[in-house]
N, C-alpha and C positions, 0 to 999 in steps of 0.2 A: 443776338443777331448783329450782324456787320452792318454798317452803315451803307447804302450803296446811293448810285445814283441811275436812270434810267435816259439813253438816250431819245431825241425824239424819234417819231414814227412818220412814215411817207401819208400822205393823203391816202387813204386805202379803199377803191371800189370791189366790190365784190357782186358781179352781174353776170349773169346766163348773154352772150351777144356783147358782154359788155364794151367789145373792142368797137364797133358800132361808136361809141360815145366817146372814141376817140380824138374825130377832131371837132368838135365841141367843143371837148376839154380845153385841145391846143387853143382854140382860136379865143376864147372866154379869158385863157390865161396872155391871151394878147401875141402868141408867137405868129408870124408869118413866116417864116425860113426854118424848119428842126433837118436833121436825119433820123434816118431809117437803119437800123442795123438787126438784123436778123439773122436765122438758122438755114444751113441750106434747104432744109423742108419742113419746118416748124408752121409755116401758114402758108409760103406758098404754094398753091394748085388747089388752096380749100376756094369754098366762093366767097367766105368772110373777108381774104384776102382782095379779090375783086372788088369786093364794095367797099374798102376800106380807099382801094387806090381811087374810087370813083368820088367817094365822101369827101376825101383830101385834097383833089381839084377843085370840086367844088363850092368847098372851104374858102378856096384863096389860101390855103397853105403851100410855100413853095417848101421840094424834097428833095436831098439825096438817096439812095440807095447803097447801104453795106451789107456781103452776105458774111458770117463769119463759121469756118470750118474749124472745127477743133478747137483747143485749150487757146485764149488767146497770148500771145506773147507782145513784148511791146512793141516790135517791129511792123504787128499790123496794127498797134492803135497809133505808131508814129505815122503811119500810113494813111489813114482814117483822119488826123486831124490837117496831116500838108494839105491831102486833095478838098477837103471842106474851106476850109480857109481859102484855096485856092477857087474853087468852084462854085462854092454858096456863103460868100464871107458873111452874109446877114441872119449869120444862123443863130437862133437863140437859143432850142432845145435840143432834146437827143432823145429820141426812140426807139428802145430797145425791145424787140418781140420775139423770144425762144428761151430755150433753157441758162441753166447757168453761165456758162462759157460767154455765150452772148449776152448776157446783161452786162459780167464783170465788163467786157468787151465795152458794152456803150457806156457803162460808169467811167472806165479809163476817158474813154476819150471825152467825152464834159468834163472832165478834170484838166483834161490837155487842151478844147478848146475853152477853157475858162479862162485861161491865161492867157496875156499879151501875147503877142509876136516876138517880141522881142523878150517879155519872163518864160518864153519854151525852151528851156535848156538842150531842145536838139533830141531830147530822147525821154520818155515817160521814164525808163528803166530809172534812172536819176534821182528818181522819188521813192523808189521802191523798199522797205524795210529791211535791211539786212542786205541789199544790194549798192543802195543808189548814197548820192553824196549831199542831197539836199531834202530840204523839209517840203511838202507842198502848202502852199500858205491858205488853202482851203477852194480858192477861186475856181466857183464850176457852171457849168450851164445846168439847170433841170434836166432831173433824168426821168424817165417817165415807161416804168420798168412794167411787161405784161410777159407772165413769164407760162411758158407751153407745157413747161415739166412741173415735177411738185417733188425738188430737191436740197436746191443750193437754198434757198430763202434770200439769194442775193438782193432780191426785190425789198428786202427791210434791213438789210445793212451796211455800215460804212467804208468795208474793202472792196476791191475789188483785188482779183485773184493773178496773176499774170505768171507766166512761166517759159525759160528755155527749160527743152528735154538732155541730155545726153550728161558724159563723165562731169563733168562741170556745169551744171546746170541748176536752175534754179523753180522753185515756186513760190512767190515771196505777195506779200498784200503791197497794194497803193491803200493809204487809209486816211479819212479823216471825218469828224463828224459832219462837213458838209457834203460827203460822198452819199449820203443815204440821199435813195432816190424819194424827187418831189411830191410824186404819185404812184403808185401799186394799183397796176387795174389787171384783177384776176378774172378772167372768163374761161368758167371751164369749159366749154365748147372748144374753146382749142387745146386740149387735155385730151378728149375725146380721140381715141383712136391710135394713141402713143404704141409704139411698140412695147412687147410686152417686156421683156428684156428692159429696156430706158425705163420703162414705168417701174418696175423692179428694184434696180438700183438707184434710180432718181427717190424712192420712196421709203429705201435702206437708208438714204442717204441723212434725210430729213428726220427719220426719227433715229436716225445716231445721234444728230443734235439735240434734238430734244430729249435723247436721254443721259446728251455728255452734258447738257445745261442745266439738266435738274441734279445730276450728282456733282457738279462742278462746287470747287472750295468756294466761289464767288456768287453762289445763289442765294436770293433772298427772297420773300415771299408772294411779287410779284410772278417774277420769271417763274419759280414754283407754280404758279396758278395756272399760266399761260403754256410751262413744259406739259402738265399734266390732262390739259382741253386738248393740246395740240396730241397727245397720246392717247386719249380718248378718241378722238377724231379716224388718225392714221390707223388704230388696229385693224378695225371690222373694214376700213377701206381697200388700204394696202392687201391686206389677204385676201379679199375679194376681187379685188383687180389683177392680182397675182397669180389665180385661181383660171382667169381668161375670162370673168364678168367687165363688164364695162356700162359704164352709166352715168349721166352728165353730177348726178347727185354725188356718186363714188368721186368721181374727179374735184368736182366742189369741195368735200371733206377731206382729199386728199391737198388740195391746193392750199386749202384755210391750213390746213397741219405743217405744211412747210413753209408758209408765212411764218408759222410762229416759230419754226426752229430759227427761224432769222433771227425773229426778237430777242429766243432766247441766246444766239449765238452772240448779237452787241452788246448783251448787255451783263451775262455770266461766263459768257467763254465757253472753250468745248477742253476735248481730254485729251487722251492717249493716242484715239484712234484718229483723230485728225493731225496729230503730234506726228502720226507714220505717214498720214496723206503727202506731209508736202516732200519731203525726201523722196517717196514713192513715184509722186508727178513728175518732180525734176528728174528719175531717170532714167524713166521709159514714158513709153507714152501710153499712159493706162487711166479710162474713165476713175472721175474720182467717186464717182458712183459704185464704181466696182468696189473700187479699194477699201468703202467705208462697209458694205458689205459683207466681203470677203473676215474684217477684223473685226468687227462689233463685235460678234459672237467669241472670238478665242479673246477678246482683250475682255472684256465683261466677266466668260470664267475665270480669267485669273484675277481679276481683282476681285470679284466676290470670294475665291478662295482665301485669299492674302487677306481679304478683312477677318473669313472665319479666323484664320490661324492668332488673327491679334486681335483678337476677341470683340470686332466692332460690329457690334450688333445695330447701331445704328446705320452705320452704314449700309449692311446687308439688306437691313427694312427698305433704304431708299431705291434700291433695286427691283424688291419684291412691291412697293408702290406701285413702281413703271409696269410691271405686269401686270399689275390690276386695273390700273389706267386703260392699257390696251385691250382688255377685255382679256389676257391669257387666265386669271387665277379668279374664285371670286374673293370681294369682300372681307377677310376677316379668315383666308386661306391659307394653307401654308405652301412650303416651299417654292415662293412665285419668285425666288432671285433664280432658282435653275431651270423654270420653265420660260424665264425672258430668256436662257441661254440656247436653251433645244429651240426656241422659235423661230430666233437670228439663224444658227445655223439650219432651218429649215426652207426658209426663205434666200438663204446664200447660194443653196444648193447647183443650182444651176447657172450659178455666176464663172465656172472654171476655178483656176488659181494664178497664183503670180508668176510660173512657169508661161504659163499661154501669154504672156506679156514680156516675154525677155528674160524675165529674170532669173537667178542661179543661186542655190544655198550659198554658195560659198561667199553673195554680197551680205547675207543677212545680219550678220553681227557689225560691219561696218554699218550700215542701214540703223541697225538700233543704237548705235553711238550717239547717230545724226538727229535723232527720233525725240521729239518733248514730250515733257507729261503733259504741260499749260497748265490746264486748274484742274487735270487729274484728281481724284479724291484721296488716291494715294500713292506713296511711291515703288513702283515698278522698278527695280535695278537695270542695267546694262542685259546682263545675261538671260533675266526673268522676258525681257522685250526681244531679245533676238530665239528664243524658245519661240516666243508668239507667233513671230515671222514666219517662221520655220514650218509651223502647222499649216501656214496657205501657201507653201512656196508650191 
C-alpha cells in the first residue's frame, strides 16, 4: 500500500429542509454581508426559495444576488467579484445554491474575493492550472456549498472548474486546498423534481468518479471504502430515478453518492474519462454530464479488455467489485467487469452523441492527443483513445 494523505472535509449537514438552517448557520458563524449565487431555476419559484429570502432578512444578513448560466468562465467570476466589492464591500461569505457549474462559480469567486484589492491580478483566469501566470496564495472567504444536482461533488473539493469554449479554448482548475468549501449543506428536497435528463447525467456523472477513484493508481483504502458506499448508494437510486420514480429518499442516496465522489475525486484523482472531459468542454459547449456518460462505458470496455490481454486479473476484479457495489452482479459472481459495461451504456442511451454537440470524426484523433490518462489504471495509447472517441461521435 502507498502511503497517502487525506484532505480535509467541509462541515457536512445532511437534512430533509435543510436549507431552512441556512441562516443560522451564517449568522452563528458571525457573517452579516455573504452573496448569493445560484442556477437560473435550481430553487427559484420553489417556496423554500421564498422562506429562505424571508429567514435571511430577518437574520440581519445583508445579500447580493448572482444567477449563473452555463459552464462558468472567468469573465463572469471577474464580474461577480468587481460588482461585490463594489456593492457589498463587507462581505464575508459566499453562497452557492445549484448544480456543479454554480458552485465551481461561487468557489471562484471566494477565491477572488479573498484577496486584497490590490493582490486581484485583474482576472481569476491568472491562477488557473495550465493557463494562468501566477500561484493563488490560498486567500478565500467561506464557501458554503448546497448543491441541487447529485453530480460534480464540487461541494467536497478543492477546484473549482472554469472554462472558455471554442478553437482555442480552455477547461482548466483554480485549485487549492483552501478552496474546499467550509460547509456542504445537502437537502434533498431541492433534488426533488430535477429533470430527468440533468438527473441522468448529473448521476453518470458522480458515479464515473467513483468508479475513476476506486480503480485510480492513487487509491488507498479509505477512498476504497467511501468509493464503494458511495456505489452502493448511487446503484438502486440512479436507476430508479432514471426509470421516472422520484422520492426525497432516492435524491438523499443519490446526493450522499456524489458527496463522495467528491471525496473520492481530492483525494485519489479520476481517469481517462475525465482525462477527455476537459478538451471536450473547451471545444464545444457540452454538459460535462453528458460527456462522462456518453464515455464511461466505451472507456471502461477498453480497459477492462487491455487488462484481460495483459493478464491483470487484479485489475478486472476491481471492476467486477464496482458492480457489485452497485447491486449489478451478486456477491461472489462472475462476469460483473462486463455487466458494469452494458449498464453505463444502458443508462447513456438516451444521452445522444458528440455529433448533437458540434462535433466531427475528423477532430477525434486530435482530441485524444489532447486527452490524459491522470491516475488511469492503465495505459490507453493515442490511437486506442481516439477509437473510443469515435464510438460516441
Amino acid at each position: 500500500m502507498n502511503d497517502f494523505t487525506m484532505a480535509r472535509q467541509p462541515r457536512l449537514v445532511v437534512q430533509e429542509d435543510g436549507i431552512a438552517e441556512l441562516p443560522r448557520l451564517l449568522r452563528d458563524d458571525g457573517h452579516t454581508a455573504v452573496i448569493l449565487v445560484t442556477g437560473g431555476r435550481s430553487i427559484r419559484g420553489r417556496d423554500q426559495w421564498a422562506r429562505l429570502m424571508d429567514s435571511l432578512l430577518d437574520s440581519g444578513v445583508d445579500f447580493l444576488e448572482y444567477t449563473v448560466r452555463g459552464e462558468p468562465s472567468p469573465g463572469s467570476v471577474d464580474a461577480i467579484v468587481a460588482e461585490t466589492r463594489e456593492e457589498l464591500p463587507l462581505c464575508s461569505g459566499v453562497v452557492a445554491i445549484g448544480g456543479g457549474s454554480v458552485i465551481d462559480t461561487g468557489k471562484a469567486a471566494a477565491a477572488g474575493l479573498g484577496l486584497s484589492g490590490t493582490a486581484y491580478p485583474g482576472s481569476i483566469a491568472r491562477f488557473l492550472e495550465g493557463v494562468g501566470d501566477l500561484t493563488h496564495p490560498g486567500d478565500t472567504l467561506p464557501l458554503y456549498a448546497v448543491p441541487s444536482t447529485a453530480g460534480t461533488g464540487s461541494e467536497a473539493t478543492k477546484n473549482a472548474v472554469l472554462s472558455e469554449t471554442g478553437p482555442a479554448g480552455f477547461k482548466k482548475s483554480l485549485r487549492h486546498d483552501n478552496f474546499i468549501p467550509h460547509t456542504a449543506l445537502i437537502d434533498p428536497l431541492l433534488h426533488v423534481g430535477c429533470p430527468q435528463v440533468v438527473t441522468r447525467a448529473s448521476g453518470l456523472d458522480a458515479v464515473t468518479q467513483l468508479l475513476e477513484a476506486f480503480v485510480s493508481t492513487k487509491a488507498n483504502p479509505i477512498t476504497d471504502a467511501l468509493a464503494l458506499e458511495g456505489l452502493r448508494l448511487a446503484g438502486p437510486a440512479l436507476e430508479a430515478l432514471a426509470g421516472g420514480t422520484d422520492s426525497t429518499q432516492l435524491r438523499r442516496d443519490m446526493a450522499v453518492a456524489a458527496y463522495l465522489s467528491g471525496v473520492g475525486l481530492a483525494n485519489a484523482g479520476l481517469g481517462l474519462v475525465h482525462g477527455f472531459a476537459s478538451p471536450l468542454g473547451a471545444r464545444r459547449e457540452i454538459p460535462h454530464g453528458v460527456v462522462c456518460g456518453l464515455l464511461v462505458g466505451p472507456v471502461s470496455a477498453a480497459t477492462v479488455s487491455e487488462m484481460r490481454t495483459l493478464s491483470d486479473t487484479a485489475g478486472v476484479e476491481r471492476y467486477a467489485a464496482a458492480a457489485r457495489a452497485l447491486g449489478l452482479t451478486p456477491e461472489g459472481g462472475n462476469g460483473g467487469a462486463d455487466r458494469l459495461v452494458e449498464w453505463f451504456m444502458e443508462l447513456s442511451a438516451d444521452l445522444g452523441a458528440l455529433r448533437d454537440y458540434g462535433f466531427q470524426e475528423s477532430e477525434m484523433d486530435e482530441l485524444a492527443n489532447v486527452s490524459g490518462l491522470k491516475n488511469h489504471p492503465i495505459d490507453l495509447n493515442a490511437a486506442r483513445r481516439s477509437a473510443i472517441l469515435r464510438e460516441v461521435v
